[in-house]
C-alpha positions as CSV (number, residue, x, y, z in Angstrom):
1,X,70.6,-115.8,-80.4
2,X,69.3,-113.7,-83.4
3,X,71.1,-110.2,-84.1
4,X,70.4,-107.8,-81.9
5,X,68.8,-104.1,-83.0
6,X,71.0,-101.7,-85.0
7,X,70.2,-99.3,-82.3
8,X,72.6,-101.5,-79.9
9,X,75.8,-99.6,-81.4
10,X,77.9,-100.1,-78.5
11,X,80.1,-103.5,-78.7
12,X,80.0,-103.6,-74.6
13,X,76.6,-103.2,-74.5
14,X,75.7,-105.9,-76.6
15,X,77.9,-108.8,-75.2
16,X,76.5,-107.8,-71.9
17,X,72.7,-107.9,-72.4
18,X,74.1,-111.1,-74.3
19,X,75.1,-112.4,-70.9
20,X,72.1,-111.2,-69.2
21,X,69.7,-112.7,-71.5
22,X,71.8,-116.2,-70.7
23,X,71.6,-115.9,-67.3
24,X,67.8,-115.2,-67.4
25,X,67.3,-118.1,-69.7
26,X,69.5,-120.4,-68.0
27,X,67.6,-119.3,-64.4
28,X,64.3,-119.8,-65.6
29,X,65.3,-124.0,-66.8
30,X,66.9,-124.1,-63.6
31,X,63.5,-122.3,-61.6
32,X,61.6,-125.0,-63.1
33,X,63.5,-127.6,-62.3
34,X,63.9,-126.9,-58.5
35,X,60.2,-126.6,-58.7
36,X,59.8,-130.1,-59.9
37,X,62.2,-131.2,-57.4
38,X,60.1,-129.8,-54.7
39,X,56.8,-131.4,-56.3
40,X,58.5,-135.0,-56.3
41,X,60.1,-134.4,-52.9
42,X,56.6,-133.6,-51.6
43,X,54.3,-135.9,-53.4
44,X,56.3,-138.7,-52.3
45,X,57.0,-138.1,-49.3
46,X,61.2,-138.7,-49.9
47,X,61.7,-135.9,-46.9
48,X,60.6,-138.4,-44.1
49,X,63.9,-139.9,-45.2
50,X,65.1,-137.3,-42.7
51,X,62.7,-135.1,-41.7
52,X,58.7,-135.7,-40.2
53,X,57.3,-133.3,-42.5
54,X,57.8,-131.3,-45.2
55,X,57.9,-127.9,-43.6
56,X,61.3,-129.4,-41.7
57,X,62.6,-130.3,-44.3
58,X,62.8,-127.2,-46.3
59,X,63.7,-125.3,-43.1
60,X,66.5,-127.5,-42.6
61,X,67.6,-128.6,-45.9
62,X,67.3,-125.3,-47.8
63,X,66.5,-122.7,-45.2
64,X,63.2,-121.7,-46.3
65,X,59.6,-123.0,-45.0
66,X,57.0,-124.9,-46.7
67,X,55.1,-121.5,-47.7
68,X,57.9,-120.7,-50.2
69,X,58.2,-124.4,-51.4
70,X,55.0,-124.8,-52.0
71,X,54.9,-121.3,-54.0
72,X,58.3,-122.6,-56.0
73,X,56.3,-125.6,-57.2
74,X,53.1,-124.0,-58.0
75,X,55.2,-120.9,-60.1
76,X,57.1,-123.9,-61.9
77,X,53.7,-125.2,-62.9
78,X,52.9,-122.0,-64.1
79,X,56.0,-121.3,-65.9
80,X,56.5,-124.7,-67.1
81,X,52.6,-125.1,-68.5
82,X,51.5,-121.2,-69.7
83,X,47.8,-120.7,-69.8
84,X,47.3,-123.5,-67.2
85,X,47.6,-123.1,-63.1
């Protein structure tokens, strides 16, 4: 990470926006790839493994219905590919 602005005086300060930015860049790899995830789960079907449909298998597997699944893999696509949705 490049040096941060003079006016960032305080030590505490800096390591924690330091920690913050890491989190935010290490949520946004991780926001993608569950996005994926969800795309290839879907596309191929891999859920009726366990579960007749996709919406059942979110629900059961991660608590969450297909609305939100679907919006996770379109936001990746969006994230993952900027200027193209």
């Amino acid at each position: 990470m490049s040096e941060l602005p003079d006016r960032f005086k305080d030590r505490d300060e800096k390591i924690r926006l330091k920690e913050l930015v890491d989190i935010v860049k290490h949520g946004l790899k991780t926001f993608v790839d569950v996005g994926k995830a969800l795309q290839e789960i879907n596309e191929s079907k891999l859920y009726r493994l366990e579960h007749k449909t996709f919406n059942e298998f979110c629900d059961k597997v991660f608590g969450f219905g297909k609305d939100k699944g679907y919006r996770l893999i379109t936001d990746q696509k969006t994230k993952d590919n900027p200027g193209r949705s």
